[in-house]
C-alpha positions as CSV (number, residue, x, y, z in Angstrom):
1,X,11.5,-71.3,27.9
2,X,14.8,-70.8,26.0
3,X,15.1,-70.6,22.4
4,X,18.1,-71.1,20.2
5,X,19.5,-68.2,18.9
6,X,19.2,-66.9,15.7
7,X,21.9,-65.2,13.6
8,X,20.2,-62.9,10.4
9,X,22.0,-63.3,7.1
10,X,21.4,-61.4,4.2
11,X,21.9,-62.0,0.3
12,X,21.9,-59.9,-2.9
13,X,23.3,-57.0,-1.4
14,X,20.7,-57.1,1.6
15,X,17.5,-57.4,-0.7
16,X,17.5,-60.8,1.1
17,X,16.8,-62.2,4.5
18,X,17.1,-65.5,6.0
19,X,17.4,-66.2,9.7
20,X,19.2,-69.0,10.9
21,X,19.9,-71.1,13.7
22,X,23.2,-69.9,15.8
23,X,24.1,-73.5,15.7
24,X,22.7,-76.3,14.2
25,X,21.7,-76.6,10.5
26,X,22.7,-73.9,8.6
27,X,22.6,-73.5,4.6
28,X,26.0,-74.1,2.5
29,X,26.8,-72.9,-1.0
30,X,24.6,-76.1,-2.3
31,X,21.0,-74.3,-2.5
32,X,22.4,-71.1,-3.8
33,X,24.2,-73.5,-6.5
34,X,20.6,-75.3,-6.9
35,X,18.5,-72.0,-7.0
36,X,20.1,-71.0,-10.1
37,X,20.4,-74.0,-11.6
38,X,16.8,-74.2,-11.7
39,X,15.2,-72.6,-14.9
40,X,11.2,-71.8,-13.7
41,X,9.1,-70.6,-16.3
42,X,6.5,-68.2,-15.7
43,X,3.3,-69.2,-13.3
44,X,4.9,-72.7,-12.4
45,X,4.0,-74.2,-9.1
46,X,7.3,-75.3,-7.0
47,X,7.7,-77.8,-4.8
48,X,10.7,-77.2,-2.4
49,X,11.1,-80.5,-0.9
50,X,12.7,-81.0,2.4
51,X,13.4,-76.8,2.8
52,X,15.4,-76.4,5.6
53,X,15.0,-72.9,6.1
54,X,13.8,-72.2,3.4
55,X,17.4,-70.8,1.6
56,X,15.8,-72.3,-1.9
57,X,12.2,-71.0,-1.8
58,X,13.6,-67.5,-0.9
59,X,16.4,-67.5,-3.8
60,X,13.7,-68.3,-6.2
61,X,11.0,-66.0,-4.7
62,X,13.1,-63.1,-5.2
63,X,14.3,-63.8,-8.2
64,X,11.2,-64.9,-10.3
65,X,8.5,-63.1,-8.3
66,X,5.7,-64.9,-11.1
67,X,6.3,-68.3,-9.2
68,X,4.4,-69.9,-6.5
69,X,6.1,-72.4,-4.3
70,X,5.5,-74.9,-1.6
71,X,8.0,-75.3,0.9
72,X,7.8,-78.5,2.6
73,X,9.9,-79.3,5.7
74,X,9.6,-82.1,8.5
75,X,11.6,-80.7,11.5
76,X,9.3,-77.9,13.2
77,X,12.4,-76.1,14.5
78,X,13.3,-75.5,10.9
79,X,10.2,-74.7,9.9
80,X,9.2,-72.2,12.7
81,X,12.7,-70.5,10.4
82,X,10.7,-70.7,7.3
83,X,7.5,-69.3,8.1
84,X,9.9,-66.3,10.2
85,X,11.8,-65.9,6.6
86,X,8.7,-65.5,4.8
87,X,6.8,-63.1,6.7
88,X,10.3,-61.3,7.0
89,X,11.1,-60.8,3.3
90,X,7.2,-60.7,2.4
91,X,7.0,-63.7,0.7
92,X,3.6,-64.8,2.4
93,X,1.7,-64.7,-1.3
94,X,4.6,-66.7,-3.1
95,X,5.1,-69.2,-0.4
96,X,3.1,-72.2,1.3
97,X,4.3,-73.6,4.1
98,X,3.6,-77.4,5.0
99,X,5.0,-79.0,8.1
100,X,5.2,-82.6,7.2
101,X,7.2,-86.1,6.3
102,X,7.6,-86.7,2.6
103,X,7.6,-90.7,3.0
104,X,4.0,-89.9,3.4
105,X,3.4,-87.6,0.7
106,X,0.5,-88.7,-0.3
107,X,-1.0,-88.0,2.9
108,X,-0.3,-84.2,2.1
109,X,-0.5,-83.3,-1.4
110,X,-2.3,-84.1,-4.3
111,X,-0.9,-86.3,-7.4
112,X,1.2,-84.7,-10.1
113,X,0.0,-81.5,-8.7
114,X,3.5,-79.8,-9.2
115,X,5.3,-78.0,-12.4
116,X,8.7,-78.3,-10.4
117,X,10.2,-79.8,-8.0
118,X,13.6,-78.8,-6.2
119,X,15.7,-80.6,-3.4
120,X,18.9,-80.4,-1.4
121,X,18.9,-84.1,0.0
122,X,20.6,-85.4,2.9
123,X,23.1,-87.6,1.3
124,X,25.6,-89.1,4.5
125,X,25.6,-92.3,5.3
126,X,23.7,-92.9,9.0
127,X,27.0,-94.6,9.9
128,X,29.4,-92.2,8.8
129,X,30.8,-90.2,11.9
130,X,29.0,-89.9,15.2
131,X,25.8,-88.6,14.8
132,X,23.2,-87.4,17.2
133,X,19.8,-88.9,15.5
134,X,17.9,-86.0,17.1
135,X,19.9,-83.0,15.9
136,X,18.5,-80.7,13.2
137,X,21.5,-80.4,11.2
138,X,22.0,-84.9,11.6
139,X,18.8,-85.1,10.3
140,X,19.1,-82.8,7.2
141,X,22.8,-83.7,6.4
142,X,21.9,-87.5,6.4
143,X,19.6,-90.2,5.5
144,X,18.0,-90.3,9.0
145,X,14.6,-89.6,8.5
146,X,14.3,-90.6,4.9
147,X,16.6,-92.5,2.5
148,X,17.1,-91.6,-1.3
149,X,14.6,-93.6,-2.3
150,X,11.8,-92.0,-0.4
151,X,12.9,-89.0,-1.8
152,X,12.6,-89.7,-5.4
153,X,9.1,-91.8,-4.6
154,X,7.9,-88.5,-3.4
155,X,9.4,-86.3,-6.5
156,X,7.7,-88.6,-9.0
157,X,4.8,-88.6,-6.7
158,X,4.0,-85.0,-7.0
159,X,5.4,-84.2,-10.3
160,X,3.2,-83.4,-13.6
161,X,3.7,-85.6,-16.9
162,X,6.7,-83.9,-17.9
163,X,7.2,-82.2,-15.1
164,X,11.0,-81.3,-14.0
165,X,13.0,-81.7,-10.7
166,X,16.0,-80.4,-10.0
167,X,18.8,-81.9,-7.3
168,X,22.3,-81.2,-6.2
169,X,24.2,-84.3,-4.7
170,X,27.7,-85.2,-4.1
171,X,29.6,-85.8,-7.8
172,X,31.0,-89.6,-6.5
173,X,27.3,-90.5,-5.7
174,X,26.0,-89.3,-8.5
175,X,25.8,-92.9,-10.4
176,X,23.4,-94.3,-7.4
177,X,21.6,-90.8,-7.7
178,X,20.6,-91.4,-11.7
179,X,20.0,-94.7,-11.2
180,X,17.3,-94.0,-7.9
181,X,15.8,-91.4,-10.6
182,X,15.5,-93.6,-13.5
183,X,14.0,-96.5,-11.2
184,X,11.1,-93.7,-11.1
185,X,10.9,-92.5,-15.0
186,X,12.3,-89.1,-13.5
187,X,15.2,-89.3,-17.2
188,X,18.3,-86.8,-16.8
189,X,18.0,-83.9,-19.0
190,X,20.8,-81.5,-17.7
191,X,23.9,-81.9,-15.8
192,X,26.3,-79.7,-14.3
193,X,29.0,-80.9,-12.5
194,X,30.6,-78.4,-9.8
195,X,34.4,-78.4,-8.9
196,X,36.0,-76.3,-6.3
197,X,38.4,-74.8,-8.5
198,X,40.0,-75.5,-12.0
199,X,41.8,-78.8,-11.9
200,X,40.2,-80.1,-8.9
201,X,37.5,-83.6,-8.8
202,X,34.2,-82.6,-9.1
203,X,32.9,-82.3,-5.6
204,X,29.6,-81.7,-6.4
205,X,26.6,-82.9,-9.4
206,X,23.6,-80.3,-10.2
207,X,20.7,-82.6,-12.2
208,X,17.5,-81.7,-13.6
209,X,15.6,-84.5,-14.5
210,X,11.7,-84.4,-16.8
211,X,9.1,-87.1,-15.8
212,X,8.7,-89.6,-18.5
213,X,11.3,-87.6,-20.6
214,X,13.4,-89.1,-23.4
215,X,17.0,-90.0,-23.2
216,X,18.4,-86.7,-24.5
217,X,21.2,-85.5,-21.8
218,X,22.5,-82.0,-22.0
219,X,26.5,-81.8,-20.3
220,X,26.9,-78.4,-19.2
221,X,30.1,-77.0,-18.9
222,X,32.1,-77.4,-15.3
223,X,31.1,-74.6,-12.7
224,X,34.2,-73.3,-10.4
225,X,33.2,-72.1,-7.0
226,X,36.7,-70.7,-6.5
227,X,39.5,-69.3,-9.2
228,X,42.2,-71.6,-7.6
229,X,42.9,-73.0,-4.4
230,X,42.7,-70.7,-1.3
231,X,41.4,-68.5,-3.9
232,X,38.5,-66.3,-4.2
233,X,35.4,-66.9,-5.9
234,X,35.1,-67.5,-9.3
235,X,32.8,-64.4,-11.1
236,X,30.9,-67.1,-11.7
237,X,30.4,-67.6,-8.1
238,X,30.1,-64.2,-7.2
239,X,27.5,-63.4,-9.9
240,X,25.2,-65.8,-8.0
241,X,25.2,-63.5,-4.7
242,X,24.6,-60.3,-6.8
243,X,20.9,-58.3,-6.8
244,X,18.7,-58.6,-9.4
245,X,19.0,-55.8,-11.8
């Protein structure tokens, strides 16, 4: 039997480890935007919804050890790379791992049982380019498997009362995004929007939102991946791939 093949990339100066597949889905800067957007406090439990390879659950693992998270993925190619990731960076007492399909989530996991939630969503359109419905990186780059609304059905599902889930999504989608939330009591509370560099369109939107929160929105100021075009990364940017101190 032949198996893809795996390249192994490292963050934080190598403290980090994450296998990947040679070709097909592989992480972009939008988790490691989304891990540190997140602001865990200590003992939460995590729900890392739709992990891919489990890029999220690793940031956050290594950098708040006090955390416990659930990594939740449907595709069992992916997840074989999850559960590889964890026992590689010796994660196996901060991270579960659930194969599974979050349109049934309450088939898997209890109620409001989370203190967090996080998610990179697919956000293409089926119909948008020519797609192979059975490839990994298809299925987590668009709504093939699950649309936007099944995702936030199964954030508000598994969030406390006043719980917290964090998103990234595309900055021109990011009306239909709040809207899907809302639909579901998730309320913004923060908002980041990313642009490539300064004077460039937003390209991207990082959200938190609080279950049955009040109206209050937080703007954060604009995050630069790069310091101009064809640049290089902002500090900013750069700060975000640096070890833990």
């Amino acid at each position: 039997m032949n198996h893809p093949r795996t390249t192994k990339d490292t963050l934080f100066d190598g403290d980090l480890h994450c296998c990947q597949y040679e070709k097909g889905y592989r992480f972009s800067l939008d988790p490691v935007l989304l891990a540190h957007f997140v602001q865990p406090r200590v003992g939460q439990r995590f729900l890392d919804l739709g992990a891919g390879s489990g890029i999220i659950s690793l940031i956050l693992s290594y950098r708040w050890p006090s955390i416990r998270l659930t990594a939740l993925e449907l595709q069992p190619q992916l997840f074989s790379l999850i559960e590889q990731n964890v026992r590689q960076n010796s994660f196996q007492e901060r991270i579960g791992l659930m194969c599974g399909d979050l349109r049934r989530i309450d088939t898997l996991l209890d109620p409001e049982s989370f203190d967090q939630v996080v998610c990179n969503p697919p956000y293409g359109s089926p119909g948008s380019g020519r797609l192979n419905p059975g490839d990994e990186q298809a299925i987590a780059r668009h709504e093939i498997q699950c649309e936007l609304s099944d995702i936030v059905q199964a954030i508000s599902f598994c969030l406390k009362n006043r719980g917290r889930a964090s998103l990234v999504y595309p900055a021109d989608r990011a009306a239909v995004l709040i809207q899907a939330l809302k639909n579901k009591r998730l309320e913004p509370k923060r908002l980041q929007v990313v642009h490539s560099y300064p004077g460039s369109s937003g390209k991207l939107v990082l959200i938190e939102v609080m279950k049955n929160g009040g109206e209050e929105l937080e703007i954060l100021p604009p995050f630069y991946v790069y310091t101009k075009q064809g640049g290089e990364y902002s500090p900013e940017m750069a700060q975000l791939y640096k070890r833990n101190r």
